[in-house]
N, C-alpha and C positions, 0 to 999 in steps of 0.2 A: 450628523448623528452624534450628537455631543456625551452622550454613554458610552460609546463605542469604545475610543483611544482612549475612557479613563479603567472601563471592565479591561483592557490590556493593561494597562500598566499595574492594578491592581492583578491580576494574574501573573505577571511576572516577577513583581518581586513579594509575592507569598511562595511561589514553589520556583526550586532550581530543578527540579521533577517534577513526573504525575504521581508518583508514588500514590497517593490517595484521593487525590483529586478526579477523579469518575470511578464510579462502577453502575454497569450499565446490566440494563435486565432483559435475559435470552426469552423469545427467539429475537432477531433484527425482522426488519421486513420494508418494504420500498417503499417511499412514503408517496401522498397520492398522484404525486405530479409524475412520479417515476423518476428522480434526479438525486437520490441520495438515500440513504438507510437510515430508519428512525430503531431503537430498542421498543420492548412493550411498553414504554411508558413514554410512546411517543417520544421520545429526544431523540435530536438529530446526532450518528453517531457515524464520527470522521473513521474510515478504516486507516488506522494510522501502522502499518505493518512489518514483519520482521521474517525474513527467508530463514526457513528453520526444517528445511528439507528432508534431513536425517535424522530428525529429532525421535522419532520413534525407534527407528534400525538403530540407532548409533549410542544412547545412552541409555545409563540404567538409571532407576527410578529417584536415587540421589542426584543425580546428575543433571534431570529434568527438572527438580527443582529448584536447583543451584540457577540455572539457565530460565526459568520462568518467574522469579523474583527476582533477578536481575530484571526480565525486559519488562515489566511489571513495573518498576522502580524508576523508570527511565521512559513510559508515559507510554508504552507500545499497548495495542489491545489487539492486535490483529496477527497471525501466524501462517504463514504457507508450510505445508505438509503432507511430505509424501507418506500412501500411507505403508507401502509394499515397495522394502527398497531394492532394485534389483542389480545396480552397480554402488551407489556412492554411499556406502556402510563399511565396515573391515571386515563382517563376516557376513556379507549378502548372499544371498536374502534373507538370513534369521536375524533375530534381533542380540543384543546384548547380552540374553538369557541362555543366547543359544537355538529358540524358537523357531522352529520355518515357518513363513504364510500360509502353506499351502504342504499336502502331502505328496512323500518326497517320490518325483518324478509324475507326478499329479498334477498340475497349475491350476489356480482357481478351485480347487477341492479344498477348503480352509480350514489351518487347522486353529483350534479352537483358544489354546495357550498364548499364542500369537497375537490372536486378535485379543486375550482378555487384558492382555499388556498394554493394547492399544487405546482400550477403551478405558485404562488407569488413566493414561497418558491427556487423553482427551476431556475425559474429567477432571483430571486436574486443570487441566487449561483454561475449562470451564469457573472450577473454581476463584481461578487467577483473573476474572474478567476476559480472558480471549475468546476472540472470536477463529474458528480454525478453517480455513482454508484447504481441505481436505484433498488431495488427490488418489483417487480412487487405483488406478494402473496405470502409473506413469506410462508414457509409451516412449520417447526416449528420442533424442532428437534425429531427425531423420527417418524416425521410426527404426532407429539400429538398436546396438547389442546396450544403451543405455537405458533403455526400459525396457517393458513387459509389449510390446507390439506384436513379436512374432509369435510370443505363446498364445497371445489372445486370437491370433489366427488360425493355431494349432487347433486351441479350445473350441473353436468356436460358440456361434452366438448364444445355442442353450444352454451352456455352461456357463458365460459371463450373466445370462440374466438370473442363474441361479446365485450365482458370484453375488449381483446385486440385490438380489431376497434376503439374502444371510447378510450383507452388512447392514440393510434395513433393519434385518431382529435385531442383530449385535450391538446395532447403536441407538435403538432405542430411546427415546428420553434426553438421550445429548441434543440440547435445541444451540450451540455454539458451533456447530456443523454447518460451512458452506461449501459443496460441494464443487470440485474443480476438475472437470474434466478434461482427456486428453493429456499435455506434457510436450512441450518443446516439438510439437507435430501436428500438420494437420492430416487428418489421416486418410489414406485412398484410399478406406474400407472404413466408413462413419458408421455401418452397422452394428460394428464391432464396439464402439462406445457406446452408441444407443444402447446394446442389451443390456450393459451395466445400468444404463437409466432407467429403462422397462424395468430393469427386476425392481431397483429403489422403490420405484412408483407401485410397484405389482405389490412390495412389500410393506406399503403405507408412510415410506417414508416423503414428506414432502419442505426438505428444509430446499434455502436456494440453492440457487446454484449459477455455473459461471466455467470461461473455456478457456484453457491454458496452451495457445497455436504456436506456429512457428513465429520465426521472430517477424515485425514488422506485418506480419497477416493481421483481419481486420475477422472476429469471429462472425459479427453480424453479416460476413460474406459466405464465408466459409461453412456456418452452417446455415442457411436459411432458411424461416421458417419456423425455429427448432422454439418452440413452446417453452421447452425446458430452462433457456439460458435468462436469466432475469438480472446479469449483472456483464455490462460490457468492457473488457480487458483491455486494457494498453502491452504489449510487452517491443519493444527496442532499444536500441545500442544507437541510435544516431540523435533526433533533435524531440527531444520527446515532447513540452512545450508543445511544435507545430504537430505532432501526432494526436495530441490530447485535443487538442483545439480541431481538427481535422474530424475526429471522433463526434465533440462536441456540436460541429455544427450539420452531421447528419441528422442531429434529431432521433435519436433513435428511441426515447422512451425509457431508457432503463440510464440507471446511476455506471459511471465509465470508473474505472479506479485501471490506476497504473499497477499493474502487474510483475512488470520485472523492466530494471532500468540496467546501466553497467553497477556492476559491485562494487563493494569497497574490497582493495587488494587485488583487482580485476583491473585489464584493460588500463593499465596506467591512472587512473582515478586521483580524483584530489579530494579533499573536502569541500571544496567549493565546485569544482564538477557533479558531486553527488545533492551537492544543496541547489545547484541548479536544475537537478531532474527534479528531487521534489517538489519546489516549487512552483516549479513548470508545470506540473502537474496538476497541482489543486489550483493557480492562478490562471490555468487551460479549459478548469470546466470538470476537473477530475473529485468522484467525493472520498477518494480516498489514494494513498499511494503505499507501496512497500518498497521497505529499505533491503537491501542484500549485502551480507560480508564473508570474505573468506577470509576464516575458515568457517565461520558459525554455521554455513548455510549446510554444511556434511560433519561439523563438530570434529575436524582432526581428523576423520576418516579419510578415504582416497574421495580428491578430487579431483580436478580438471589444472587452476593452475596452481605453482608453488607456492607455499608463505611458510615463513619461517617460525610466526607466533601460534598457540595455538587457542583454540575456541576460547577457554577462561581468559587467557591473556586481551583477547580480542574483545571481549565484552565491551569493555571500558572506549571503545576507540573513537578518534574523531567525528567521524561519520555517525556512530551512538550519538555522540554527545550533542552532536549539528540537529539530528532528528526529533531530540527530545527537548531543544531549545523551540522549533517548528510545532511542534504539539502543544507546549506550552503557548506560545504565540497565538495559535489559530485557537485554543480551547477558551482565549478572550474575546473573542468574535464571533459576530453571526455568518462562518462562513459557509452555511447553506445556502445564502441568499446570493451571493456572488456572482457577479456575472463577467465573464473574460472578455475586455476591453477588442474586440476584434480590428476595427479601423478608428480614427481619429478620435481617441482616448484622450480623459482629463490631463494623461501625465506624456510629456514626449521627452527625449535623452537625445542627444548628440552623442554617437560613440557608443561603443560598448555596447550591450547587451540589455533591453527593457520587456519586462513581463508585469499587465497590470490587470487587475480587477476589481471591478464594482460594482456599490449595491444599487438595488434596481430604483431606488428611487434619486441615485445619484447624491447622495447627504456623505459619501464616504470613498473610498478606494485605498485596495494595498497595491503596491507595487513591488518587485522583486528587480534589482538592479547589478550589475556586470559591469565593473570601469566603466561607470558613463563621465565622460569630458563634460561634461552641462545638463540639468535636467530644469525643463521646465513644465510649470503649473499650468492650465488654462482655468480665473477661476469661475469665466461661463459656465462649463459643462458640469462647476457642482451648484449652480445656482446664489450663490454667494459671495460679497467681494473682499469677503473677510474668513482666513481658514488658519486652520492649526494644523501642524505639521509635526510627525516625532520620526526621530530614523532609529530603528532598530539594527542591534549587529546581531546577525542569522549566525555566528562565528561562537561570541560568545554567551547570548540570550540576554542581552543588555539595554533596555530600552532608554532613549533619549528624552530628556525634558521638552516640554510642547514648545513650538514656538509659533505667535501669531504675527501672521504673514497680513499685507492687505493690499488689493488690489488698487495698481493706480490708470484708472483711464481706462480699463477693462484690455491692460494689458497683460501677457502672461510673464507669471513671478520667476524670477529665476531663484533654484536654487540649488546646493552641493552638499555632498553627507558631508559626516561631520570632518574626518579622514580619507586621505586617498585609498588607504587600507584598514581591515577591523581591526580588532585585537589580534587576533590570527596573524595578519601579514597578509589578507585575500581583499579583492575589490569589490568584493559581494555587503549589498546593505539593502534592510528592507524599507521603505517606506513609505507613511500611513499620513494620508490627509483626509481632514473633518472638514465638514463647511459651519460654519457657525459657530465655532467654541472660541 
């Protein structure tokens, strides 16, 4: 596909951002095959996302937009967002204004101030091109003192499906609403979420929606059946790649997006361990992935672990800049069409770490590469004995000049990035072969 590697390269070096390179028009909706989310105007649109948890409890209405032209600028369109914080705020659970959710000693009795702050918050998002990732009552992992699990017990179900009536009015008209149910739990009382979904539905609202379990749970297990879920989740801390791909090859009908991987500032993390979750992810089968950093993901408020920078400072960080090189990259590709290389793929590596994928008529493939000692071509499986080759540094968004390669004897090409390391100083490089150019 001799358009392909040259629509990258033209995309790369027009934007060093997305800053204005998409705006996509609300609502989304699954496009027919069931495998990825088109906008109303039909275009396939990458959930490309940013963990922004406390964004509602934590900042005032300066502040939300200091923090959504930033990720805006930097090619993000997608937002996770809790909507009712009930630990990770400074003054939980009211918001910055002061605001409680809910009247006081009352849970799920909402109060109206609260949510009119929310529903700024959301329209603006709207405005900004995001799509939001809503979570309705965290429940908290374990179902402990970190979310809302034990008052929705307390409440019970006629109250949360009232719960879910009122945010049906409340939010109205916001078509940038995907619905996230659950939180860091699956929960031994799935009633208790369903009535939030009854009331939604009771109350006409019908944007998607999508389930947010414990870690390494598989939703399509966990809830079965469940009509409601139209978007299936990745969330893990181990090999996400083989998770994604595991996901992928149940077949299950609905578009997988990664969910939640390790953070940046979490778990020892590098920029190149984070660049490896996401592109394990979309080169897995995934139509979208979300990026996490602390402290952004609670803005400075109490979190879980230390960092000594705070949310502004952190804007700018590695792991930013890694994700918005990745969006630029894929926003020059058809990477709807992508298919994950599962067994004996065009591209093989000796050593180190190989993730590759291609299109289905085999005219193309990216690969995503980890210290490989050797990486070889086979150029049978693209049908041509002549290919052009460019390597991309995922470190600094820098693409390489093509080079034509040519089969001898229908033997496979050898070949090596450009350096043992990017710009960076990391072993991480992407690479992109064409057949026929």
């Amino acid at each position: 596909m001799p358009a392909t590697l040259r629509a990258i390269l033209v995309s790369v070096l027009l934007l060093a951002t997305a800053s204005a390179a998409w705006a996509s028009a609300f609502p989304l909706r699954i496009d027919d095959a069931g495998s990825y989310l088109v906008d109303s105007d039909d275009r396939p649109f990458l959930l490309h996302g940013d963990t922004a948890w406390s964004l509602i409890a934590e900042l005032t209405r300066e502040e939300v937009d200091v923090y959504l032209a930033d990720r805006r600028s930097r090619g993000f369109n997608t937002l996770v967002v809790s909507l009712i914080e009930h630990k990770f705020a400074s003054n939980a659970p009211a918001n910055a204004y002061g605001n409680l959710p809910f009247a006081e000693g009352r849970p799920f009795e909402p109060n109206d101030a609260f949510f009119d702050h929310a529903r700024w918050v959301l329209s603006r998002a709207r405005e900004e091109g995001f799509v939001v990732l809503l979570t309705p009552a965290y429940l908290g992992f374990g179902g402990g003192e970190e979310g809302w699990y034990a008052q929705m017990q307390a409440a019970g179900t006629e109250k949360l499906e009232a719960y879910g009536r009122y945010l049906a009015e409340h939010f109205r008209g916001l078509d940038n609403i995907i619905w996230l149910h659950g939180g860091d739990y699956d929960p031994a009382d799935p009633s208790l979420v369903e009535a939030v979904i009854d009331g939604l539905r009771a109350g006409g609202d019908s944007a998607l929606a999508a389930a947010h379990g414990a870690p390494d749970s598989i939703p399509a297990q966990v809830w079965r059946n469940a009509d409601w879920m139209d978007i299936e989740t990745i969330y893990s801390y181990s090999d996400v790649h083989r998770q994604v791909l595991e996901r992928y090859q149940m077949e299950l009908g609905r578009p997988l997006l990664l969910l939640e991987g390790v953070y940046e500032g979490e778990h020892d993390s590098s920029e190149q361990s984070l660049r490896e979750i996401a592109y394990g992810a979309l080169l897995g089968g995934a139509a979208g992935q979300v990026f996490g950093n602390n402290p952004i993901w609670h803005f400075s408020g109490p979190g879980i672990y230390s960092v000594e920078e705070t949310w502004r400072e952190a804007l700018a960080s590695r792991g930013a800049e890694s994700m918005t090189h990745l969006k630029t990259l894929f926003d020059g590709i058809a990477w709807w069409t992508l298919e994950p290389a599962l067994v004996d793929g065009p591209i093989q590596a000796a050593g180190g770490r190989l993730m590759t994928a291609v299109a289905p008529d085999r005219s193309w493939s990216i690969s995503y590469l980890v210290a490989p000692t050797g990486v070889e071509i086979d150029p049978s499986k693209f049908g041509a004995e002549r290919l052009s080759i460019r390597w991309y540094d995922p470190s600094a968004g820098v693409m390489g000049q093509p080079t034509a390669v040519s089969a001898d004897q229908g033997k496979p090409l050898a070949v090596a990035p450009p350096a043992p390391q990017n710009r960076a100083g990391f072993a991480d490089w992407v690479l992109l072969v064409s057949a026929g150019e």
